[in-house]
N, C-alpha and C positions, 0 to 999 in steps of 0.2 A: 651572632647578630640577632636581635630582638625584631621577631615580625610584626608589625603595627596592624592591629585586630582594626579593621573600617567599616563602616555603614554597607557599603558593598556586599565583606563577606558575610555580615548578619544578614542578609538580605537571600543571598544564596544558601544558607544555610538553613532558614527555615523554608525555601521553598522545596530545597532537598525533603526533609523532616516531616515535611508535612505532603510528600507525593506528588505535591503539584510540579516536579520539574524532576527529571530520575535521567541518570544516563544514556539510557535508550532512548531515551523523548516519548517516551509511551507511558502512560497512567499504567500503573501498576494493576486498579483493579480491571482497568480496559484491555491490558493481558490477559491477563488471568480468565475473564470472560470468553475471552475471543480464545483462550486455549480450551476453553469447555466445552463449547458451540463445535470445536472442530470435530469432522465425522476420521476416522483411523483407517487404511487399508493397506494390507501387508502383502506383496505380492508372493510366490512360488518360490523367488529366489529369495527372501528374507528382508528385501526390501521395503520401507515403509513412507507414506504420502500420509500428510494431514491437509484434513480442507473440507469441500463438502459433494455428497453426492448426487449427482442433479437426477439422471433417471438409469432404467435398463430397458433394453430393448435388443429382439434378435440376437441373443445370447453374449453381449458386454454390458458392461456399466462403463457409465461417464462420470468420471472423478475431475472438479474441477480442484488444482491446487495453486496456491500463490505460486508456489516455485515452480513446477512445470507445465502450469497452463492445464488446459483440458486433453483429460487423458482417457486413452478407450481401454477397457481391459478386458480381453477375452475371462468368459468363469474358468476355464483351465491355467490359465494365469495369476487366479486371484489363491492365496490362502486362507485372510482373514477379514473381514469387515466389520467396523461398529458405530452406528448413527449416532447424532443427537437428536435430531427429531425426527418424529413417526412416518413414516410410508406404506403407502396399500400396496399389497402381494399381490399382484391379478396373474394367475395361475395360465395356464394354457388349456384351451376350452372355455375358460368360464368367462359369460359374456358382462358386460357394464354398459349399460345403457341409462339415459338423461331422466331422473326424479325415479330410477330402481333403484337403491342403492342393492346390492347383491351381497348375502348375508356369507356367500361363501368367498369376499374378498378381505383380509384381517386387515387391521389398521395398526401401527404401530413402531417403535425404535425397532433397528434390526440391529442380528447380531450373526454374523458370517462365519463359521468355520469349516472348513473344507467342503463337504459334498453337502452342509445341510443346512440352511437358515431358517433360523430361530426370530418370528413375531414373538416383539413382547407387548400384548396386548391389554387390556384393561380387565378382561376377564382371565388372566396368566398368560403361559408363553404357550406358543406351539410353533410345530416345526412344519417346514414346507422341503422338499428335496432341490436342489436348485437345479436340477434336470428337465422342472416341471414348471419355473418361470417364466413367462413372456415376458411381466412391466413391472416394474415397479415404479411408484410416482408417488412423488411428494404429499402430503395430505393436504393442502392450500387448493394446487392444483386439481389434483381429488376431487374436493366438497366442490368447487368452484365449477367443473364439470357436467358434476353429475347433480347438484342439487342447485345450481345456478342457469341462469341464461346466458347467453349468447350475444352482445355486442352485432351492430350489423358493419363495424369495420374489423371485427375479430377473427381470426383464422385466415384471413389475405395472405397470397404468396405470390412472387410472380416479380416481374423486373419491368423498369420503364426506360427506355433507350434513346439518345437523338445524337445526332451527328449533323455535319454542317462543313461546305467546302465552297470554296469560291475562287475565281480568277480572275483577274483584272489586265486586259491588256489587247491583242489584236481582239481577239476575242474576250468576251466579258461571261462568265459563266457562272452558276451557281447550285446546288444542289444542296437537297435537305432533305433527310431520311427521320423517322420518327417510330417508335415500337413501342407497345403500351400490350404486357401480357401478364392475365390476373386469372388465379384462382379460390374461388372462395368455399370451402367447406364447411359442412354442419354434421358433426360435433367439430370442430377444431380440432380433437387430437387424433391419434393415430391406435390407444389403446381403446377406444370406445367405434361398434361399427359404425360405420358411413350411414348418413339418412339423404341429406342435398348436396347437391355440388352446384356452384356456376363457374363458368370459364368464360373469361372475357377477353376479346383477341383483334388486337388494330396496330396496323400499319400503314407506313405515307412515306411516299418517296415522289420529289416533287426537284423540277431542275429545267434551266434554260442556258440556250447557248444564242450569244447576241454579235453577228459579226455585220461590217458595215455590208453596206450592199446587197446582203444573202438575208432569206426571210428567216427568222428565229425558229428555233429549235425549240421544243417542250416536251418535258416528261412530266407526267401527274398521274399518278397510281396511287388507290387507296383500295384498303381493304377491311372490315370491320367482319367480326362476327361474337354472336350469344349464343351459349347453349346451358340448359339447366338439365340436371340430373336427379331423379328421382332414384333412390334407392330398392329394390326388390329383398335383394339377399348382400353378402358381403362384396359380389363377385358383379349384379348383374341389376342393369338400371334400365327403366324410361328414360327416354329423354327428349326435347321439344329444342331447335335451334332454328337461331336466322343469322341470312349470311348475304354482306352487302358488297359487291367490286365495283370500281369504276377504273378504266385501264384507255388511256388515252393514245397508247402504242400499238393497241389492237382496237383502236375505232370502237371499243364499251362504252359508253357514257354509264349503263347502271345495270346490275344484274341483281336479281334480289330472287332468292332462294330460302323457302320456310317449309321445313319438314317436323316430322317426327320418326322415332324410331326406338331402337334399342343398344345398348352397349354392354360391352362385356369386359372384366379386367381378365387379362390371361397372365399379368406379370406382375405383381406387388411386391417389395420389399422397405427395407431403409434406402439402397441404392437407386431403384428402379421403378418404371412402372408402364407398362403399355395396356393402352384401351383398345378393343375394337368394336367400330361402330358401322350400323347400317339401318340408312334413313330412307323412306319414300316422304317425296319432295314437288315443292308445285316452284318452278323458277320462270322468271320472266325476264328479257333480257331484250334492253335496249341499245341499239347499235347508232353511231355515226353514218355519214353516208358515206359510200362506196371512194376508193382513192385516200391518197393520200393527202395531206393537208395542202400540201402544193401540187402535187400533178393530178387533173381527173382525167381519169381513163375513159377510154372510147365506152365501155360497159358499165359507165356511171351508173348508180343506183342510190336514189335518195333516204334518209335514216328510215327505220323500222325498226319491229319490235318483234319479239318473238314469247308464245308462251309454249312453256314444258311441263310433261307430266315425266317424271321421272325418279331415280333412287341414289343414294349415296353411300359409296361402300369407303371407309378410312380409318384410317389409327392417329393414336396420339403418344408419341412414345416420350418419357424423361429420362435422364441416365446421372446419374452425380458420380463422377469420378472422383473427387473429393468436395469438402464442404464447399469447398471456392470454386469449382469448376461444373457446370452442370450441362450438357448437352439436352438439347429439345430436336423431336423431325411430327411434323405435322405432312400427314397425305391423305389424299380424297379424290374419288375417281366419280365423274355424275356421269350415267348413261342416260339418255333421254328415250324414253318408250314411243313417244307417239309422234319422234322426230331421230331416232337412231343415228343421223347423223351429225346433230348438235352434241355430242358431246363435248365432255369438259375433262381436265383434271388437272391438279397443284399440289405441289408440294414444298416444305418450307424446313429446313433446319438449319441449325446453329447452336453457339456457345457462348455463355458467359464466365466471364472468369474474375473474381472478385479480389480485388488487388489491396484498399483500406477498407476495414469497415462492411461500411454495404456500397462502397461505391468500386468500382472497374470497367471495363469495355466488354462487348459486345461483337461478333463478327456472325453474321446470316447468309444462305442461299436463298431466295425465292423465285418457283418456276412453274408461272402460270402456262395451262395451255387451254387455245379454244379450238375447237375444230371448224367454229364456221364461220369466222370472223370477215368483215365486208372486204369487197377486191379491194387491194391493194393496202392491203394492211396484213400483215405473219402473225401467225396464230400464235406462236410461241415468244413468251416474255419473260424477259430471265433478271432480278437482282442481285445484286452483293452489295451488301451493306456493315457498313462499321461505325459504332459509335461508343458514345459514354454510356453506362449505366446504372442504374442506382436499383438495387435489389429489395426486393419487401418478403420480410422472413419473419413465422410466427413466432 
């Protein structure tokens, strides 16, 4: 039987011919391309990944590949490696700091074979031990670093949280928690030392209970604080903070707390990182009056205020169990010198855990205490909070 040649198969025929339509549905030169661009890494076992490599850090590289995602790979795991575009070597020791560029950091395509990477540089190759690595990083991000500025919403990290409950019926009830925690670093990355930090820290948990006959219930508690960080050394900062509470369960209307001091990192890693801080501090702190919102007590005492001379000893710890899961404990203990027994202290942890994207939930403890809080009010204020989260990552 005779096949009748139609409009149609000419039609497919040259678009075959001429590349524009290929079996894979891929341009042929858009292959080819995209196979050239690919960086090669062959693991211990003989294994091979094409894709590209994004950096190294704390003795792995992150290979991202189409097929298995982003991959960590310990150097005693790796056997081979070969780029298509160049990255800076930054050695271990050797410092990079913003408008130096540091003439003992090479720039260039690598090329990995067992214990020894090979920069192929512009002025030839040379070899680095890869025993003696800390970073490697892309040259974009490189130049961008160290011979560019700084954005002021650049290098933000930190998560924003709220939550929301209510009940309708004998009772009518409703609560609303809210968490907002930012930090922002200068340089942005983590292969260049530390010069600024700020850390931005607010919470709000706010609720009423409304039954007929009986006088309403309120919770309102907020918390706000700033602090900036001056850098010294890799390890050791100034630093200037203000710190704002209002606690309606403990009769605070407003406590406002502005010190200075010093910090200290004792724990850094990719995983981890704990600060210790100790502030002398001027707080002032205004009280409700004595009793409870409905019952005043025979030993009524009308609002007042109080001023402190005092210091602040605390940590800031972070923990990342994985890239989705990160645990935070904030604590701080204020003794008061010229009032010993106004003391204060708080502490606050919790976890996020990132389900899409940058978005998941959130769960918190918070556990204020006052020591001199007016009669008829308890010193000690305790929350749990849960809500949504939406994470900010550099």
């Amino acid at each position: 039987m005779k096949t009748q040649f139609k409009p149609i198969h000419a039609l497919l025929l040259f678009l075959m011919t001429t590349g524009l339509l290929s079996i894979s549905g891929i341009h042929p030169a858009y292959a080819a391309d995209a196979a050239a661009k690919s960086d090669t890494l062959v693991f211990s076992n003989g294994e091979m990944l094409a894709g590209k490599l994004d950096y190294e850090a704390d003795g792995a590289l992150l290979f991202k590949s189409d097929n298995a995602g982003t991959v960590k790979v310990p150097w005693d795991k790796l056997k081979s490696l070969h780029t298509e575009e160049p990255f800076a070597v930054i050695e271990i020791g050797v410092r990079v700091e913003r408008k130096k560029p540091n003439r003992a950091v090479p720039m260039g395509t690598l090329t990995i074979e067992g214990d020894t990477l090979t920069v192929n540089t512009a002025q030839g190759p040379q070899q680095v031990s890869v025993k003696n690595i800390a970073y490697l990083v892309d040259e974009p991000t490189f130049e961008k670093n160290v011979r560019g500025g700084q954005g002021l919403l650049e290098g933000i990290t930190g998560a924003v949280s709220a939550g929301i409950s209510t009940v309708n019926s004998t009772q009518n009830s409703q609560s609303v928690n809210s968490s907002v925690v930012l930090t922002r670093g200068v340089p942005p990355v983590t292969w260049m030392p530390p010069r600024q930090r700020t850390l931005l820290n607010f919470n709000s948990s706010y609720g009423r209970v409304e039954e007929p006959n009986t006088p309403t219930v309120k919770t309102n508690i907020l918390h706000g604080s700033l602090e900036e960080d001056e850098y010294l050394t890799l390890r050791f900062y100034l630093l200037q903070t203000a710190v704002f509470d209002h606690n309606f369960s403990q009769g605070l209307d407003l406590q406002q707390l502005y010190g200075f001091g010093v910090g200290y990192t004792a724990i850094k890693d990719t995983n981890q990182q704990l600060d210790l801080t100790a502030v002398i501090d001027y707080t002032k702190q205004s009280f409700a009056a004595s009793g409870s919102p409905f019952n005043v007590p025979p030993d009524y005492k009308p609002a007042y205020s109080n001023d402190l001379i005092g210091s602040s000893f605390g940590n800031n710890y972070l923990r990342k169990f994985t890239p989705r899961i990160v645990f935070t404990e904030i604590a701080a203990f204020n003794p008061a010198w010229n009032h010993p027994s106004d003391y204060s202290a708080n502490v606050a942890v919790g976890a996020t855990i990132t389900a899409y994207k940058n978005l998941g939930f959130s769960i918190g403890l918070i556990d204020s205490y006052l020591n001199n809080p007016p009669v008829g009010f308890k010193g000690n204020s305790v929350q749990f909070n849960t809500g949504l989260t939406y994470t900010i990552q550099r």
